[in-house]
C-alpha positions in Angstrom: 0.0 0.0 0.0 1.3 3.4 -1.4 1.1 6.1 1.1 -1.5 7.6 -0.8 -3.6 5.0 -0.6 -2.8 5.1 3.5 -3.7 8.6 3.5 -7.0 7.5 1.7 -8.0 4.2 3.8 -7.4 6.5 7.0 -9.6 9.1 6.0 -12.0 6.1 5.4 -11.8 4.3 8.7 -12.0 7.3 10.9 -16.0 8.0 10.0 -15.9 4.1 10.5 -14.1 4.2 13.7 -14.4 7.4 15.8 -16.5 7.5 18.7 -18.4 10.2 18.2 -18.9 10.8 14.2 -19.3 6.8 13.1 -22.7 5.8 11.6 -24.2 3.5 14.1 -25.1 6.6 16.5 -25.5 10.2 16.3 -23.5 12.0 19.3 -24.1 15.5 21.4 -20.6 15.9 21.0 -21.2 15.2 17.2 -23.8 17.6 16.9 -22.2 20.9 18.8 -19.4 20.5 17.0 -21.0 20.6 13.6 -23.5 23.6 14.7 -19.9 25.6 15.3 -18.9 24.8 11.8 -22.2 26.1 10.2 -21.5 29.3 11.6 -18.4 29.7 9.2 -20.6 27.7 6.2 -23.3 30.4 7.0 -21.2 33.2 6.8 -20.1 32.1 3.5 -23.2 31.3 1.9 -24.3 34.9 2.3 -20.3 36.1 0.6 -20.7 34.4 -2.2 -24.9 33.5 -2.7 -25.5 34.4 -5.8 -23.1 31.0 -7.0 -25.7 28.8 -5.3 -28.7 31.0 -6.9 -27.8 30.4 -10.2 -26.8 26.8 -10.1 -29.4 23.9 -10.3 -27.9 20.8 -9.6 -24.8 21.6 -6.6 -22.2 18.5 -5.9 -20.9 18.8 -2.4 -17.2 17.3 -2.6 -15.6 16.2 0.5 -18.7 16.7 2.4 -18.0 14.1 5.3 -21.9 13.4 6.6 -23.9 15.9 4.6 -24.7 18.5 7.0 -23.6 21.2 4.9 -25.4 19.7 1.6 -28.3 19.7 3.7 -27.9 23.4 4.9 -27.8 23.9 1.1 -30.8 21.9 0.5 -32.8 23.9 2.9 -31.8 27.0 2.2 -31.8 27.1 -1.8 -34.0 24.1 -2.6 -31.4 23.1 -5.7 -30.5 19.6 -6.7 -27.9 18.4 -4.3 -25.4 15.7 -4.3 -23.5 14.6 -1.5 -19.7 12.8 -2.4 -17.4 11.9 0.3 -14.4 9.5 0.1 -15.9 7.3 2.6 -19.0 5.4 2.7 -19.1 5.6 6.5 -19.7 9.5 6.5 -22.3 9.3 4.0 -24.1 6.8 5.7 -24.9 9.5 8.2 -26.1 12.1 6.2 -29.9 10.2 7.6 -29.1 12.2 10.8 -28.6 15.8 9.4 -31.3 15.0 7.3 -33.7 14.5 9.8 -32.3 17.6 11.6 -32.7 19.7 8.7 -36.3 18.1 7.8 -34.7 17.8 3.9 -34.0 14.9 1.5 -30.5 15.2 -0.1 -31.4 14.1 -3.9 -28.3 11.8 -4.3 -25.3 10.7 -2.5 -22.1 8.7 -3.1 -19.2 7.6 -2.2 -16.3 8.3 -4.3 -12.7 9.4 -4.3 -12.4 13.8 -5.4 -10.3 12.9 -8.5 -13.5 10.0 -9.6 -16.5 11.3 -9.3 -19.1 9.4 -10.9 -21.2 11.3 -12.6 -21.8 13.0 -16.4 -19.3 15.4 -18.8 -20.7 18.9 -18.2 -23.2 17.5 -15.6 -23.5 19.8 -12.8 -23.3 23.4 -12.1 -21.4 23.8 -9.2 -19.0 22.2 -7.2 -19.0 23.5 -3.6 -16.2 21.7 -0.6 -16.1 23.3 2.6 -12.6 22.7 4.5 -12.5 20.0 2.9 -10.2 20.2 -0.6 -6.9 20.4 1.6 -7.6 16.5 1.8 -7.4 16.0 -1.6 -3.9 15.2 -2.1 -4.2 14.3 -5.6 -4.7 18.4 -6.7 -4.2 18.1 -10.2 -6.0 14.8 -10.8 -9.3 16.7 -8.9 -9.2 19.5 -10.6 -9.5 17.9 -13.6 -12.0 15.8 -12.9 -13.7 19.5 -11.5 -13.5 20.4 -14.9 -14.6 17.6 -16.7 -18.0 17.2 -14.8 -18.8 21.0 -14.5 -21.3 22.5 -16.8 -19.8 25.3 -19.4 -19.9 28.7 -16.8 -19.8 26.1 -14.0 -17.8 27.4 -10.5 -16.3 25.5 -8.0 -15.7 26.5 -4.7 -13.4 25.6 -2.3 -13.9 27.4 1.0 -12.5 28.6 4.3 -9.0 26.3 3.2 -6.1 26.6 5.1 -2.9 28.2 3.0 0.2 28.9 3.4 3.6 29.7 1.4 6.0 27.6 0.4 8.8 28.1 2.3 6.5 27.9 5.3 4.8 24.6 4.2 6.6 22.3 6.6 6.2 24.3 9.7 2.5 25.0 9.1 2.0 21.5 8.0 3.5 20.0 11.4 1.8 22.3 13.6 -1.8 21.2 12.1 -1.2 17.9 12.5 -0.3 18.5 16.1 -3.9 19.8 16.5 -5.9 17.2 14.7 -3.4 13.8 14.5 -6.2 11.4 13.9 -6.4 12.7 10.2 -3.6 13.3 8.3 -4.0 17.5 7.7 -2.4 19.1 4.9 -2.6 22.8 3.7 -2.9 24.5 0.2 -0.1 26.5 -1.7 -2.3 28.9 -3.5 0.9 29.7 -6.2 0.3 25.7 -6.8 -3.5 25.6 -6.6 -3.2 28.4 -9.8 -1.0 26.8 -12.0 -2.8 23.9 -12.0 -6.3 25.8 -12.7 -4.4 27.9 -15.8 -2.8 24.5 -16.8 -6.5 22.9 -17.1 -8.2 25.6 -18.7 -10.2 26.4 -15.1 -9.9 30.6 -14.1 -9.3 30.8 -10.5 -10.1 33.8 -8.4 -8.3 34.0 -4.7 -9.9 35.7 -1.7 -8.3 35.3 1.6 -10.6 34.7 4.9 -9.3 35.2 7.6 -12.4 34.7 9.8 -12.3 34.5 13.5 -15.6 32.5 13.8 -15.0 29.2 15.7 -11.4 29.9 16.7 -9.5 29.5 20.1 -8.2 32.4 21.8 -4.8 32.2 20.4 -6.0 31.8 16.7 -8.7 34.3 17.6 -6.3 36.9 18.4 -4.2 35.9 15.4 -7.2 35.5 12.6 -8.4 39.6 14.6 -4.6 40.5 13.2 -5.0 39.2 9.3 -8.0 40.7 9.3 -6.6 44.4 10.4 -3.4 44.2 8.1 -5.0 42.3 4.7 -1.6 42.3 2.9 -0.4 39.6 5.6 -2.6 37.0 4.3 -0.5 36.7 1.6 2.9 36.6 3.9 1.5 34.4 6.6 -0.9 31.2 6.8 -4.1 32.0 6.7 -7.6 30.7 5.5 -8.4 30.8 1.9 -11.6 30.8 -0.5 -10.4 29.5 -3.9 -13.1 30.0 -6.9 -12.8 28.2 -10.2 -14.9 28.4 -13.0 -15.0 26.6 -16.1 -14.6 29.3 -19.4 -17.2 28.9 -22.8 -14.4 26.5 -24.2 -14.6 24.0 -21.7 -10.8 24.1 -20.6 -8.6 21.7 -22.4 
């Protein structure tokens, strides 16, 4: 086993395996945490709303249990997929569901750089903390493309960035706060030459929000957001938009 394929059957197991996110039960613990995270999701549904107007069928990508696709369900009544690498999260999408009082309209399983559905078949993409997962960058984005409509926008929200020469560093410290998952962060210069390789425009806003953040990142997230240019310097949290031109990329 390669140690992509490590990366991949660990981010499998864990909605298998953890005790308070695996199918068979639906935890408190589960539950707050997730309500935290819509905060954030909210907060970027109303920054960039008009995306999920316009679009009629919406593929969540990375979307662990679904909560978020059903946020989206509720609130815009589109066509939504849920896609998660592990059949284990999607099994719980049931929970959110009932929560919610909405019917997701399909779901699957499914690695980001396979995605099983149509050329040109949906309209937008949406992950939410979730793309820094992908490892395979360039293989996803391609498949991003291929399955997005012509004018179709993917979005790939509240990421965690950083430079290069400060990869490492970041890279070892998010690990130290989450080791159950292997955690990875995006290089935005990266992330853009493969979009303008693939044919895919890519627009990058920085976000440094302070929503759902301990005191220390609290204090630091307050300082990005009072000296913008930083965002660029230092990690930070990054919305990445891609959208497909009127040729259909390569």
């Amino acid at each position: 086993m390669n140690n992509l394929e490590k990366k991949e059957r660990i981010e499998i197991d864990f909605w298998k395996e953890s005790k308070t996110e695996n199918p068979g039960e639906f935890t408190i613990e589960n539950l707050v945490n997730k309500v935290g995270d819509a905060e954030v999701f909210l907060s970027l549904l109303e920054k960039y709303n008009t995306h999920f107007l316009n679009a009629n069928k919406i593929l969540e990508l990375g979307g662990g249990q679904g909560w978020a696709s059903c946020i989206i369900k509720k609130k815009f009544n589109k066509y939504t997929i849920l896609s998660d690498i592990s059949p284990f999260a999607v099994e719980s999408v049931k929970y959110w569901e009932d929560i919610y009082k909405v019917k997701i309209d399909a779901s699957f399983a499914c690695k980001s750089y396979q995605i099983p559905l149509a050329d040109k078949s949906v309209d937008l993409i949406f992950c939410y903390a979730a793309a820094h997962h992908f490892v395979e960058h360039e293989k996803t984005l391609v498949e991003i493309e291929r399955v997005l409509a012509i004018g179709g926008k993917c979005l790939y929200m509240y990421e965690p960035s950083c430079k290069p020469y400060l990869y490492k560093l970041a890279k070892k410290r998010v690990n130290k706060n989450r080791p159950e998952v292997p955690e990875d962060l995006l290089i935005v210069a990266n992330m853009i030459d493969i979009a303008t390789k693939h044919g895919l425009k890519i627009t990058v806003e920085y976000f440094p929000s302070i929503l759902k953040r301990r005191l220390f990142a609290t204090i630091y997230y307050s300082f990005l957001t009072k000296f913008l240019f930083l965002n660029k310097i230092l990690p930070s949290t990054v919305n990445l938009i891609f959208e497909k031109n009127n040729n259909g990329g390569n």
